[in-house]
VOBA-1610 file (N, C-alpha, C; in pm, whole numbers, padded with zeros to 5 digits, always signed):
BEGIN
Unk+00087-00115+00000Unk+00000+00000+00000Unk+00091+00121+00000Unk+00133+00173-00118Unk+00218+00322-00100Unk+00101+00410-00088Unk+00159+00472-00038Unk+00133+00651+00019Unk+00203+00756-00129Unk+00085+00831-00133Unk+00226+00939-00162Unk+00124+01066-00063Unk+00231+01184-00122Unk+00187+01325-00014Unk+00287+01420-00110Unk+00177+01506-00187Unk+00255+01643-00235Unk+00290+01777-00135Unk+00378+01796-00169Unk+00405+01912-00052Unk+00470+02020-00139Unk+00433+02165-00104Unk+00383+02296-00119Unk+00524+02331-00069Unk+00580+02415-00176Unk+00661+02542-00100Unk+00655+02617+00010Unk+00672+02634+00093Unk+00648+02741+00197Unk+00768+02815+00249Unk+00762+02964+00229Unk+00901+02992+00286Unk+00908+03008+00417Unk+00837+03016+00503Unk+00823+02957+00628Unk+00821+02865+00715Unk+00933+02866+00729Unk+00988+02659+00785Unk+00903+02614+00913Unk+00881+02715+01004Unk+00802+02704+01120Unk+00688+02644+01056Unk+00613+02711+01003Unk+00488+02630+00933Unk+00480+02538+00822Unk+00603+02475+00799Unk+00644+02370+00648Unk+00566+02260+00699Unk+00616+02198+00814Unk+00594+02113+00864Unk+00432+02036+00831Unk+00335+02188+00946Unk+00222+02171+00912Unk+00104+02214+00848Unk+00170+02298+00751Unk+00088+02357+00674Unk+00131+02298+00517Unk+00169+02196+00494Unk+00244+02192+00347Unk+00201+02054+00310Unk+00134+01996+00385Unk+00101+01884+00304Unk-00051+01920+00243Unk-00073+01802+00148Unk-00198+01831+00118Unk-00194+01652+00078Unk-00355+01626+00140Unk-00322+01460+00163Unk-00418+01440+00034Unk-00329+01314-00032Unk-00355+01242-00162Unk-00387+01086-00132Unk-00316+01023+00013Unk-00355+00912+00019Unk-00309+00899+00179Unk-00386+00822+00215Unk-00403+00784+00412Unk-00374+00659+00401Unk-00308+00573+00479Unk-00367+00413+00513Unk-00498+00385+00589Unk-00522+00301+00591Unk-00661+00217+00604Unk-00689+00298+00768Unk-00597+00318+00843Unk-00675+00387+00931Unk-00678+00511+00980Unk-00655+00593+00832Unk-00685+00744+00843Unk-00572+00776+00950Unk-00441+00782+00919Unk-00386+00804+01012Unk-00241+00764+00911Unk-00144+00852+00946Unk+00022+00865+00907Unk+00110+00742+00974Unk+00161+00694+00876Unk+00252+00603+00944Unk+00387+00619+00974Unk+00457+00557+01028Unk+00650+00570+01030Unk+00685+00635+00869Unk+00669+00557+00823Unk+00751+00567+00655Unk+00694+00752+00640Unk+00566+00771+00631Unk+00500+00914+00599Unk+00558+01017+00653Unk+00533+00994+00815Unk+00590+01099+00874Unk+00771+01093+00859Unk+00873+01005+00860Unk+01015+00992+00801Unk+01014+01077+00656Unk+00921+01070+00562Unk+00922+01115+00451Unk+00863+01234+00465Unk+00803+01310+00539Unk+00764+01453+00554Unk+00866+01490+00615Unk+00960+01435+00720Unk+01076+01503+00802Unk+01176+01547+00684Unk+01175+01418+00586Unk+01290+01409+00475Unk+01242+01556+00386Unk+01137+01576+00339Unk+01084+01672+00258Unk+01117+01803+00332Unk+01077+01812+00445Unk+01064+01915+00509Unk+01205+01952+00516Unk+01315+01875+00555Unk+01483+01895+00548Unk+01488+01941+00426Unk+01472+01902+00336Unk+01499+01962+00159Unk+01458+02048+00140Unk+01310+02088+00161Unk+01302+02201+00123Unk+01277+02325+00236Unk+01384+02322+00337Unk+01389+02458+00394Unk+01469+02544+00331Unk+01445+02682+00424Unk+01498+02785+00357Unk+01623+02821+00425Unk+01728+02825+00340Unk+01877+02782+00375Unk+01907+02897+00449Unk+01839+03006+00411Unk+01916+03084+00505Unk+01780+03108+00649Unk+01739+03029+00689Unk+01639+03007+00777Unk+01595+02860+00828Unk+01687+02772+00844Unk+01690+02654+00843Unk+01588+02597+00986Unk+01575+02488+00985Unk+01432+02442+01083Unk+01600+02482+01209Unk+01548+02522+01301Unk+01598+02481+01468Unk+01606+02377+01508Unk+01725+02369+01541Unk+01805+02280+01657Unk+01659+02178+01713Unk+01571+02246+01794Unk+01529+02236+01952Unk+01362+02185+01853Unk+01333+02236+01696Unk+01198+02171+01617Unk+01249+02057+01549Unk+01383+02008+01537Unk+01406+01870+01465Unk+01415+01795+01566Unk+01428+01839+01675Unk+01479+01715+01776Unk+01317+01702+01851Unk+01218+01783+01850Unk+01114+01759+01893Unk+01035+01666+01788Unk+01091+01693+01654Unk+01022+01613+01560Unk+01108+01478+01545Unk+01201+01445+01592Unk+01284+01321+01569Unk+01197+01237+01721Unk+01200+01322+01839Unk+01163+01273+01931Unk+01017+01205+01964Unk+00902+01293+01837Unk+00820+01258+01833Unk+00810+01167+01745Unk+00918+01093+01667Unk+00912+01009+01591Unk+00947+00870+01646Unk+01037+00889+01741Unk+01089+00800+01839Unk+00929+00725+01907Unk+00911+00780+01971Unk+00740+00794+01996Unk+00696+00687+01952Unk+00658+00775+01868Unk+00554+00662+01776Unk+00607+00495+01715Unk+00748+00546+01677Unk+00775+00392+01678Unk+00798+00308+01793Unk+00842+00347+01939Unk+00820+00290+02021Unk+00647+00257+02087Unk+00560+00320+02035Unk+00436+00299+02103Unk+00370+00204+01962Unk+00459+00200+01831Unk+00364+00078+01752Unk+00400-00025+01808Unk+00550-00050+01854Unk+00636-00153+01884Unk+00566-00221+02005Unk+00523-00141+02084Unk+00459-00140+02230Unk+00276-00193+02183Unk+00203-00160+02099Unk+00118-00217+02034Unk+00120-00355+02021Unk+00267-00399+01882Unk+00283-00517+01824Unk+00291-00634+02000Unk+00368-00579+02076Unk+00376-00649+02165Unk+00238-00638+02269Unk+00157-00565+02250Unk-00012-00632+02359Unk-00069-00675+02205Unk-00064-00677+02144Unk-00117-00787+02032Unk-00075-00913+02061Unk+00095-00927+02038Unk+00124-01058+02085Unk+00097-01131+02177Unk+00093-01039+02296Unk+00016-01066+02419Unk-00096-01124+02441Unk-00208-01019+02375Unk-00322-01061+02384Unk-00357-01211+02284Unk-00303-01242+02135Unk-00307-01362+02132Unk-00234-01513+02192Unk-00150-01430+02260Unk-00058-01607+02366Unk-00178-01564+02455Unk-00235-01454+02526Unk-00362-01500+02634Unk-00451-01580+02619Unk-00505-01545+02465Unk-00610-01627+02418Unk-00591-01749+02393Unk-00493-01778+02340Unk-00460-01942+02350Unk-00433-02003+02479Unk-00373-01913+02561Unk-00373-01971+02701Unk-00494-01996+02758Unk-00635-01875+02733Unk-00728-01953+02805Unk-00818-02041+02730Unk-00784-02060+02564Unk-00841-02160+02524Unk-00802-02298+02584Unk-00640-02278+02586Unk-00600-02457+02649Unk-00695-02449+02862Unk-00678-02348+02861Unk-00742-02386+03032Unk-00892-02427+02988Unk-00980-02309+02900Unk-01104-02367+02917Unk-01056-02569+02846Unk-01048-02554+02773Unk-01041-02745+02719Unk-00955-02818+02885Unk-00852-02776+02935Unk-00884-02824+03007Unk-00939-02831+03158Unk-00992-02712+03151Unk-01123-02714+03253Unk-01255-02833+03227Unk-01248-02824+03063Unk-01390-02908+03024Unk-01336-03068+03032Unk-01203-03065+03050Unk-01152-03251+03042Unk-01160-03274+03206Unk-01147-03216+03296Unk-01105-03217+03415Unk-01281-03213+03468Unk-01387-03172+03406Unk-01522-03175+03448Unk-01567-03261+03404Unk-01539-03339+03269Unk-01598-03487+03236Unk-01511-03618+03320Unk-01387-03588+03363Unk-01335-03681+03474Unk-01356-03702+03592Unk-01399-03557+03612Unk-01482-03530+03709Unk-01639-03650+03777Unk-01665-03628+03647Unk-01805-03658+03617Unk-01819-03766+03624Unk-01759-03855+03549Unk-01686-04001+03541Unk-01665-04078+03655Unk-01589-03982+03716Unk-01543-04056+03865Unk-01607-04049+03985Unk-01715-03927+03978Unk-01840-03957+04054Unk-01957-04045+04014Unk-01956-04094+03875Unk-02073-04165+03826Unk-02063-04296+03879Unk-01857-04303+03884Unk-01846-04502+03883Unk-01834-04492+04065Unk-01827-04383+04108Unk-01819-04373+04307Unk-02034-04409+04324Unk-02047-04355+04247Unk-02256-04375+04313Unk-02218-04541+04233Unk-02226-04596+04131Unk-02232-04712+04118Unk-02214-04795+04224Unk-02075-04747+04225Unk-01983-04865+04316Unk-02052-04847+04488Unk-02115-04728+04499Unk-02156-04691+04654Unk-02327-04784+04633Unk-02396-04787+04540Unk-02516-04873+04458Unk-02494-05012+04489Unk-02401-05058+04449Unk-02355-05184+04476Unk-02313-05271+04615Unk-02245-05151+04676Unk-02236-05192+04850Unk-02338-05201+04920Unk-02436-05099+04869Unk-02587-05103+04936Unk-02658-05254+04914Unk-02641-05282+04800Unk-02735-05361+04736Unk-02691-05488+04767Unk-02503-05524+04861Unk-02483-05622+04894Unk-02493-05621+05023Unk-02505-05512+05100Unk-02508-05518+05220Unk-02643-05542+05268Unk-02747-05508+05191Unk-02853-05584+05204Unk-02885-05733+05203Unk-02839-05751+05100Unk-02791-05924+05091Unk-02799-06003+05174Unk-02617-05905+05215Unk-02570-06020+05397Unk-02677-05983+05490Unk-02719-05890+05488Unk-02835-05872+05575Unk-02963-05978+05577Unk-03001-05963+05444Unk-03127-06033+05430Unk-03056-06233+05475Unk-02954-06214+05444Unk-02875-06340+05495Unk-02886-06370+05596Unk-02798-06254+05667Unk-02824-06313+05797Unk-02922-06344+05873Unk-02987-06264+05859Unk-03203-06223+05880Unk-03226-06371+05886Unk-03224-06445+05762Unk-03239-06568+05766Unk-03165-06649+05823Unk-03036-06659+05855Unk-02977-06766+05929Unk-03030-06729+06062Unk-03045-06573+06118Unk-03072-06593+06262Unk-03183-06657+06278Unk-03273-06628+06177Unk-03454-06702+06154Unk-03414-06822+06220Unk-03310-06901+06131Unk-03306-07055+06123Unk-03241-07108+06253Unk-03115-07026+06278Unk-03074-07032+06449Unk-03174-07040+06565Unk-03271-06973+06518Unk-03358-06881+06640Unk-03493-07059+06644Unk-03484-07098+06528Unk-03614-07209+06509Unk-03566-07334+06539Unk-03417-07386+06535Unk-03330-07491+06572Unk-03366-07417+06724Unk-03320-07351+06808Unk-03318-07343+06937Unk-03471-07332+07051Unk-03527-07286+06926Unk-03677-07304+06986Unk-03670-07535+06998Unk-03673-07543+06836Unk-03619-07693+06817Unk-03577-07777+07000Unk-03463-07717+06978Unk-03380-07779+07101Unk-03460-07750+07236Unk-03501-07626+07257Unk-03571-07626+07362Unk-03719-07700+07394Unk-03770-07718+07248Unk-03896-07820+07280Unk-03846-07922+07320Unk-03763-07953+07263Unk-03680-08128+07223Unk-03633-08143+07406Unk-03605-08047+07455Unk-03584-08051+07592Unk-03651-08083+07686Unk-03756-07961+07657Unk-03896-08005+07774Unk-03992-08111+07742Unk-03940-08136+07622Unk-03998-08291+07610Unk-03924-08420+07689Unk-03775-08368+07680Unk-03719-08529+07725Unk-03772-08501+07851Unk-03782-08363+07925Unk-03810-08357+08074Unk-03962-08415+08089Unk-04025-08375+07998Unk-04181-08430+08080Unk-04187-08551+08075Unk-04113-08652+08011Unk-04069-08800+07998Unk-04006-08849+08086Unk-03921-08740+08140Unk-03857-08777+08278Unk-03740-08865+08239Unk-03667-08809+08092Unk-03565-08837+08042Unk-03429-08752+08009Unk-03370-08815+08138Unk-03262-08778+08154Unk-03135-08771+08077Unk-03072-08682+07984Unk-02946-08683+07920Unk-02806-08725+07997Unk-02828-08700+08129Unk-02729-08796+08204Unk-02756-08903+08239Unk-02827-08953+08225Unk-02870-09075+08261Unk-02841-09196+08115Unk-02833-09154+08008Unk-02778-09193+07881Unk-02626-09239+07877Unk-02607-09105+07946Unk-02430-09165+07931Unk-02378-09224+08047Unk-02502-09247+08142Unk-02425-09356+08245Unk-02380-09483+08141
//
């Protein structure tokens, strides 16, 4: 994308600067770049008036303000760079925020299973035992009839192993 910029005689160097352009072409964002303003400094050096030359104390304000600007694009290029390593940085956190919430997820699904399953055996031994004590509890009733029977017979278990 060249630029150009015609510039006007002026025998007045104080006002060369900013009274002498007349704009023919801008870049895209309406606004002078390094190369433009270097090439108006360059113009503006050529055509002063020799026996009225720009000052000491207006080139160095204009070099300084050139300094400027290339340090504040430079300073730009770098929060650009910035801002895209951020964005990739929080693209990789969100992905893995979203891997770390389906493992998440995962490992609470197979903890209720597996907690599903203890229930469902601990009932079991329960209902197990339920029944063996049933069956303990009906053998000893068993034994205790079986007892007061040998007694009302007046049958003695020591009396056997005489």
């Amino acid at each position: 994308m060249a630029d150009s910029y015609s510039v006007t005689n002026n025998k007045d160097s104080n006002n060369l600067f900013t009274n002498s352009i007349e704009k023919t072409n801008y870049n895209q964002n309406k606004k002078l770049d390094k190369n433009a303003f270097l090439n108006l400094l360059v113009t503006q050096l050529q055509n002063q008036d020799p026996l009225n030359p720009v000052e000491d104390k207006e080139f160095i304000a204009q070099m300084a303000q050139f300094s400027s600007l290339e340090q504040l694009q430079q300073l730009n290029q770098k929060f650009d760079s910035n801002l895209e390593s951020l964005s990739k940085i929080k693209e990789s956190i969100d992905e893995q925020n979203e891997n770390i919430n389906n493992s998440l997820n995962e490992l609470k699904d197979s903890i209720l299973d597996s907690l599903s399953s203890l229930k469902s055996s601990f009932k079991n031994i329960e209902n197990t035992q339920s029944e063996s004590l049933n069956n303990d509890t009906e053998m000893i009733n068993q034994l205790i009839n079986l007892n007061k029977a040998f007694e009302s017979y007046d049958i003695n278990s020591d009396s056997k192993a005489k």
